[in-house]
C-alpha positions in Angstrom: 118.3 -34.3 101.1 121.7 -34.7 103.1 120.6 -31.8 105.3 117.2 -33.7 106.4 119.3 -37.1 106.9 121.6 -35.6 109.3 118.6 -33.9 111.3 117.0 -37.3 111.2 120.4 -39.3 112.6 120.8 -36.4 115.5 116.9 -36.9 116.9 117.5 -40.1 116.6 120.7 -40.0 119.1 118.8 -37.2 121.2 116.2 -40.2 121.6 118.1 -42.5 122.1 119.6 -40.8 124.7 116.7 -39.6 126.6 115.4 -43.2 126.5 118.6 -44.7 128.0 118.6 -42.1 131.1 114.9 -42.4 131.9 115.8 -46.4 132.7 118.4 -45.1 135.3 121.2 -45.2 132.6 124.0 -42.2 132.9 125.3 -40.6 129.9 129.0 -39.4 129.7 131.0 -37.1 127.3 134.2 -37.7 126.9 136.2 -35.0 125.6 139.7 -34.6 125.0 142.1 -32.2 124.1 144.5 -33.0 121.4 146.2 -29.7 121.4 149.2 -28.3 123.4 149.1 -27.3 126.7 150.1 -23.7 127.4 153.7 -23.5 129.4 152.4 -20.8 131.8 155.6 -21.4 133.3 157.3 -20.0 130.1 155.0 -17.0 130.1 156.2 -15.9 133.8 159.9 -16.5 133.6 158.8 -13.5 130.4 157.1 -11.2 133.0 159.7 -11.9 135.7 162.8 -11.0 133.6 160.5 -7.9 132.1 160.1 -6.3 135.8 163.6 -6.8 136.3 164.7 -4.8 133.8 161.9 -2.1 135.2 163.9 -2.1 138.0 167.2 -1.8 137.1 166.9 0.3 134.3 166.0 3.9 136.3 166.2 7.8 135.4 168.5 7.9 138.3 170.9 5.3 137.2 170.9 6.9 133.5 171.8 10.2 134.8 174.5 9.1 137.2 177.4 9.4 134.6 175.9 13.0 134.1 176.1 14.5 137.8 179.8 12.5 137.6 180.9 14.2 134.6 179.3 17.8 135.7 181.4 17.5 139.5 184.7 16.2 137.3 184.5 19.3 135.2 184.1 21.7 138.2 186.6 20.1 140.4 189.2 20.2 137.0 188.5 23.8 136.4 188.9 24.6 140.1 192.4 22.6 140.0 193.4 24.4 137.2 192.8 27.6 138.6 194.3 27.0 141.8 197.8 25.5 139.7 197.9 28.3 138.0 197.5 31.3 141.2 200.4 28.9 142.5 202.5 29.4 139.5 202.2 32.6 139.6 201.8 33.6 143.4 204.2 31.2 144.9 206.8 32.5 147.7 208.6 29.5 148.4 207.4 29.4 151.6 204.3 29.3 154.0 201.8 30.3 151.4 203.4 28.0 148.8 203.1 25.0 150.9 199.3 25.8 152.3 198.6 26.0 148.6 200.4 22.8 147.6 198.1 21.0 150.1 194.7 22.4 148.8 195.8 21.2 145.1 196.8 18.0 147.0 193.0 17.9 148.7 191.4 19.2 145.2 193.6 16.1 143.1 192.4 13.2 145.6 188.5 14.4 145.1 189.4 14.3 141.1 190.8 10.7 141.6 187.7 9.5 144.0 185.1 10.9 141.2 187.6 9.4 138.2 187.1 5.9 140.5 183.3 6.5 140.4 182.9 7.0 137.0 184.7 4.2 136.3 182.9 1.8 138.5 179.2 3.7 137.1 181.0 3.2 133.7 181.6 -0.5 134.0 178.0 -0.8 135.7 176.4 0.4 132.9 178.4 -1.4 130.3 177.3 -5.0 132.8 173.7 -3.5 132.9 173.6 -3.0 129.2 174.8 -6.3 128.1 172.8 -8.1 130.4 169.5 -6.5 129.3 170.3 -6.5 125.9 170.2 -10.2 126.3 167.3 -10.3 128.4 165.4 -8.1 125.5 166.7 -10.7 123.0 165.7 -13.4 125.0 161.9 -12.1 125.8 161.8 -11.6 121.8 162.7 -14.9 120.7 160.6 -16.7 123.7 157.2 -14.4 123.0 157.7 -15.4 119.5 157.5 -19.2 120.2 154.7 -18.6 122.9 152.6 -17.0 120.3 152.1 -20.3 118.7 150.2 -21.5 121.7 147.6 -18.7 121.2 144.8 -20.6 119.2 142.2 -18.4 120.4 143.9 -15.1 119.5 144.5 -13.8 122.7 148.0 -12.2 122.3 145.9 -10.6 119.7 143.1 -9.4 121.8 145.6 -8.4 124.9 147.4 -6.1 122.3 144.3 -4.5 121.0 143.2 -4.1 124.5 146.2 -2.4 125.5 146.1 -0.2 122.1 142.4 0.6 123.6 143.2 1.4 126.6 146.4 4.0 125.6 144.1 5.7 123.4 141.3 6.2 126.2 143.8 7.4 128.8 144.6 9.7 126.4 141.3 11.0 125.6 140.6 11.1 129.3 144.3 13.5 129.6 142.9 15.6 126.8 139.7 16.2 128.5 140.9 16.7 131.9 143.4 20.1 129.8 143.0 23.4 131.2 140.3 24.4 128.6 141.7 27.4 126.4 140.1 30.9 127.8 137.8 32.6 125.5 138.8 34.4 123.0 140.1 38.2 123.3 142.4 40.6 121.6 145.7 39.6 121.5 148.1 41.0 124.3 149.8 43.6 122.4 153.1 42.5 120.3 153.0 39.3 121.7 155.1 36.9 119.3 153.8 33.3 121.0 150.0 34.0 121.0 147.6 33.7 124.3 148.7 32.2 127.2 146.7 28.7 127.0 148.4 26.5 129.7 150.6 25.6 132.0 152.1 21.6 132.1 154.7 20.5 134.6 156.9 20.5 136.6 159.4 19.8 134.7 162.1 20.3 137.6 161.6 19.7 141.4 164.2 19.6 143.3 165.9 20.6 146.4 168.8 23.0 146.8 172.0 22.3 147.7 170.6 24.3 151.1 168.7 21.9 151.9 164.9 21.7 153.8 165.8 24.7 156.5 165.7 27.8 154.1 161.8 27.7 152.6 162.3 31.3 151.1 163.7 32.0 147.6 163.7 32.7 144.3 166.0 31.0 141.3 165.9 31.0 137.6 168.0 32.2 134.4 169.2 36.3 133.0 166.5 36.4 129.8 169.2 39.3 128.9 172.4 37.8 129.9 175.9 38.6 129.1 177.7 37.1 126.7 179.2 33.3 127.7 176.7 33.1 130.7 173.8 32.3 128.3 173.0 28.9 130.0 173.8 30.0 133.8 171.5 29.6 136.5 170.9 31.9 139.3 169.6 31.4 143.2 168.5 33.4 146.2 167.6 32.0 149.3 166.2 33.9 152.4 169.2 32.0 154.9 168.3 35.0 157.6 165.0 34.4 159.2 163.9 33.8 155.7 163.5 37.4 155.7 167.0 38.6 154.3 169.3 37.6 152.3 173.2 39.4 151.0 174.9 37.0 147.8 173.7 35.0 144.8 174.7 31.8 143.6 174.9 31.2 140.3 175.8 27.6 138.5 177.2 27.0 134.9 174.5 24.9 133.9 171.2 23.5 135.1 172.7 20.0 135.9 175.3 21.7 138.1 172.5 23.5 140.0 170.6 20.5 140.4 173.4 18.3 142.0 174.8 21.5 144.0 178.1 23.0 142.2 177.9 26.4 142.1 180.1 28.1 140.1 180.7 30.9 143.2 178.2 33.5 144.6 178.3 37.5 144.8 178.1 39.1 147.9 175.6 41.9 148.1 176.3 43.1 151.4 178.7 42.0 154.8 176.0 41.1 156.8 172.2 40.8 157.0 170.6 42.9 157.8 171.6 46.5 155.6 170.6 49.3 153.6 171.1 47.1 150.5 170.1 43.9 151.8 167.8 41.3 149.9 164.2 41.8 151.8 161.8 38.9 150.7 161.7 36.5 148.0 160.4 37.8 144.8 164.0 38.6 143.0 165.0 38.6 139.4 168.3 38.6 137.5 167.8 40.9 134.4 170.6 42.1 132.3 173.7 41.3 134.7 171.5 43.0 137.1 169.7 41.9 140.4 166.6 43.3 141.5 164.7 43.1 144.5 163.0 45.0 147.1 165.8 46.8 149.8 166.0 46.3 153.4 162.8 48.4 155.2 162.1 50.7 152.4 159.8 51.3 149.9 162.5 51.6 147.1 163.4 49.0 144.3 167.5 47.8 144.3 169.3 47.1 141.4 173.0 45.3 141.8 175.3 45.2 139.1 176.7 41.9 139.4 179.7 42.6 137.9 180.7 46.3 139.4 179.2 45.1 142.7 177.4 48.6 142.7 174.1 49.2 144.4 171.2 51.9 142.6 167.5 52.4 144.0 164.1 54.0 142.8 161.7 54.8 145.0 158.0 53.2 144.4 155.4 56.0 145.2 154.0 55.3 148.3 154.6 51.6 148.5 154.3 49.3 151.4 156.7 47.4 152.7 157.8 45.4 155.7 154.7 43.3 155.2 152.2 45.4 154.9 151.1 44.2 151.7 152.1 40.6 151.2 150.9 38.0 149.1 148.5 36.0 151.0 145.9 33.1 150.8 143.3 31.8 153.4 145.4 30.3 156.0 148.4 32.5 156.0 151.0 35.5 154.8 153.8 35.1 152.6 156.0 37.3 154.6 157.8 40.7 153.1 156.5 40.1 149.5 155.2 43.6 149.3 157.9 44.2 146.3 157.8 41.7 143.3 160.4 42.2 140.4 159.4 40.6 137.4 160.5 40.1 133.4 158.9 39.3 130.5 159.4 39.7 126.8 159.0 43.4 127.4 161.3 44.0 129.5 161.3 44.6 133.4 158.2 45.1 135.8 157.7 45.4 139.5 154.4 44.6 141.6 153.9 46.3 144.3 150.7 48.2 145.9 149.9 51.3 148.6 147.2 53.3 150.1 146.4 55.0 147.3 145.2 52.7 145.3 143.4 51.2 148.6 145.6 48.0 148.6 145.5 47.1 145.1 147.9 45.9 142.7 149.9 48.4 141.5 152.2 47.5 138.4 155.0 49.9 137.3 157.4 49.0 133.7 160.7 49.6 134.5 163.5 51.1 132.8 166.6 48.7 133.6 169.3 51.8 133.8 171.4 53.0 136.3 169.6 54.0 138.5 166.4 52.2 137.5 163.5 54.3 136.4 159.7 54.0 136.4 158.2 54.1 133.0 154.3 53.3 133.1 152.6 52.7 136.0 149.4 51.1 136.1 146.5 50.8 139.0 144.3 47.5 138.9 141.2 46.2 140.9 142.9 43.1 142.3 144.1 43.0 146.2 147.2 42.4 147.0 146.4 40.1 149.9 144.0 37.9 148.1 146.6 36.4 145.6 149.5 34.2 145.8 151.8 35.6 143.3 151.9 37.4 140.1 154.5 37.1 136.7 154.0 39.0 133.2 154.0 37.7 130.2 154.1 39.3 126.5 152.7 42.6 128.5 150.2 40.6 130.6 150.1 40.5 134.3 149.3 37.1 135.4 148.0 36.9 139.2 147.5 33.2 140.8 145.2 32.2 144.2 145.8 28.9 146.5 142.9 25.9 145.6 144.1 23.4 148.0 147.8 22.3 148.6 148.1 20.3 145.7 146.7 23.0 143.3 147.4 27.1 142.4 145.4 28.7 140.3 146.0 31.4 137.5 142.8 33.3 137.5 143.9 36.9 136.8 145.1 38.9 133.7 145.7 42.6 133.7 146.2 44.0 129.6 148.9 46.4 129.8 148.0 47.4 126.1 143.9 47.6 126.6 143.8 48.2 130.3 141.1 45.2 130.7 141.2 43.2 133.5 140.0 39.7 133.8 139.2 37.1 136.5 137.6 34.1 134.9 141.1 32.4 133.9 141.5 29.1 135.5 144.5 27.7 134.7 146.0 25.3 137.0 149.6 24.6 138.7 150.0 21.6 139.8 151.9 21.7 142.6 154.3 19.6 145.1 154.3 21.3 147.9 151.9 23.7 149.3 153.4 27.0 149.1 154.9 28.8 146.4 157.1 31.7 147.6 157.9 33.0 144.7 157.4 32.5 140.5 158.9 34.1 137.7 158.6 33.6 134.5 161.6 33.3 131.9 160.8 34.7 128.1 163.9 32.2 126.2 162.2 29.6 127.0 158.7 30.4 128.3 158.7 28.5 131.5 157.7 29.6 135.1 160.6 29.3 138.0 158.6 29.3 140.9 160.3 28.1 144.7 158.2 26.1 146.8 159.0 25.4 150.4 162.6 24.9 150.0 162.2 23.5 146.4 163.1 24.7 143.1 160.6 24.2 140.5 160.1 24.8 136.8 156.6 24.2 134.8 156.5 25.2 130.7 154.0 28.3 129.7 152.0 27.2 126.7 151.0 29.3 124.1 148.8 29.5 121.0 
């Protein structure tokens, strides 16, 4: 009964209405708002103080204490040393004093990075107790600004943005190197098939700068004992052809801000018998290896005896004559590619016989190094990039585009199958990659691109 009053009173109006504006009468609404008006004002001083805490809160700024702390330690140690030579080496005279003024040199750079730590230290403390209050602030003023929301929008934006994370991570997931089909397992392979590669997680320049574009760098996956975490680099400084020492750094933070812990020289000059010729060197065992100076022979160099071995690869090319290649150009004197995986030691190389083909030979890490295995495949040299093993796989990649490499190729040491159907992707950030090796402690690749040092993670599964 109510319900058919009501609908009687609001014709009525409607009527009424309609009657009073076909005389030429207007009709008006007048609405009002009784609620609060939004401070949009408050909203943006919010987003303003948020993006300056984006801006001033940086990786780089975070790690600047770091790099401080790693120079400090090197520049202590190298004090230390030199007090100590002094101490014992001193002859009261010219040698005494030249020495006095290196330790005088060597204690001014430990006060100037003692001044910079404190000023980053006091800095951070500023930076830290201004955006703690910031945070505090934003938290206590989007608490009172939520009141304001009578139409549930902080609501909605936060369920929007939950939405949106969880689609740009189905879209990440989808756009994942699919895994390859499955085969056999490689044989005694502890970590499972190689499914992907993610990264980089490092990319950086040397402390050589843009000029040298040929190298190689990475960590001993048999070191000796104390030098567990130490870093090696080679790079090509003659023609980036040759090279005769090897850096090596304490830690990877020291190699990333430049302070080597000393290098060993291979050779006077460049170029020798035992010279480094190309890139594609590894450290195995307190050992160098790399292809020697316009031969076809392997060179190991015992970094600690200084002392130089070789084996001879049957029939090998060298001097270029079977480089690493891709569409648009050579990697030049890559014929000879040392490599190391859980097994042990390889080295890539090819010849004649096998009509410019891979050729992949284990290697027995002794003194002189000996060739164990050896193994022909199908793939040419000159239509691949690089190659690396892993777990007793040989790996080969191609060049996409300069923003992409390819892993397409696996050789089975254990069933002798080949495959070509891979497709696992580098991403990379430069367009070459001279060299790649991959690490078994910690399963990543160390490849060097165009002057660059760069790390990506292998995954497995």
């Amino acid at each position: 009964m109510k319900t058919s009053r009501a609908s009687a009173a609001v014709a009525a109006v409607i009527i009424s209405v309609l009657a009073q504006v076909s005389e030429g009468k207007s009709c008006f609404c007048d609405l009002r708002n009784t609620g609060l008006t939004f401070p949009a004002d408050r909203l943006q001083n919010v987003l303003n103080d948020a993006s300056d805490c984006t801006h001033s809160i940086t990786s780089q700024r975070m790690t600047d204490v770091d790099i401080l702390l790693d120079q400090l330690h090197y520049r202590l140690q190298q004090l230390q040393d030199d007090v100590t030579q002094l101490e014992r080496e001193d002859d009261g005279e010219l040698y005494g004093a030249v020495s006095l003024r290196i330790i005088e040199i060597e204690l001014a750079e430990v006060l100037d990075i003692l001044a910079r730590l404190n000023t980053t230290n006091i800095d951070h403390q500023r930076l830290r107790s201004g955006s703690s209050a910031k945070l505090q602030r934003m938290s206590e003023e989007m608490k009172a600004l939520v009141k304001f929301d009578r139409s549930l929008v902080v609501q909605k934006q936060q369920e929007n943005q939950r939405l949106t994370k969880e689609l740009a991570q189905c879209q990440a997931e989808l756009q994942v190197t699919p895994a390859p089909p499955f085969i056999p397992p490689p044989g005694n392979c502890p970590h499972g098939h190689l499914l992907n590669v993610t990264g980089p997680r490092t990319y950086t320049l040397t402390e050589y700068g843009t000029s040298y574009t040929y190298g190689a760098w990475g960590r001993d996956p048999k070191p000796p004992a104390g030098m567990e975490d130490w870093y090696w680099l080679v790079v090509l400084t003659s023609s980036s052809v040759y090279s005769n020492y090897v850096r090596q750094y304490s830690s990877h933070s020291a190699l990333i801000v430049g302070v080597s812990a000393g290098y060993v020289t291979i050779a006077a000059s460049n170029p020798t018998t035992n010279t480094i010729q190309g890139p594609n060197v590894v450290l195995y065992g307190g050992a160098l290896y790399y292809g020697c100076y316009n031969s076809p022979n392997l060179c190991r160099f015992n970094m600690t005896s200084r002392t130089i071995t070789t084996v001879t690869l049957p029939n090998a090319g060298y001097n270029s004559k079977f480089n690493f290649c891709h569409l648009d150009s050579c990697y030049g004197y890559t014929d000879i590619d040392a490599t190391t995986d859980e097994s042990g030691l390889w080295v890539v190389y090819s010849n004649a016989d096998n009509y410019g083909n891979v050729v992949l030979s284990e290697v027995e890490p002794s003194s002189p190094p000996t060739l164990i295995n050896t193994w022909r495949t199908s793939l040419h040299k000159r239509t691949i990039t690089n190659t690396f093993m892993a777990c007793g796989v040989l790996y080969a990649t191609r060049y996409v585009s300069k923003e992409i490499e390819e892993i397409f190729y696996a050789f089975d040491t254990v069933t002798g199958k080949e495959r070509y159907d891979l497709r696992l992707q580098l991403k990379k950030m430069s367009t070459n990659i001279q060299s790649l090796n991959y690490n078994p402690l910690d399963q990543m690749l160390y490849a060097f691109s165009d002057a660059y040092v760069v790390s990506y993670q292998v995954i497995f599964g």
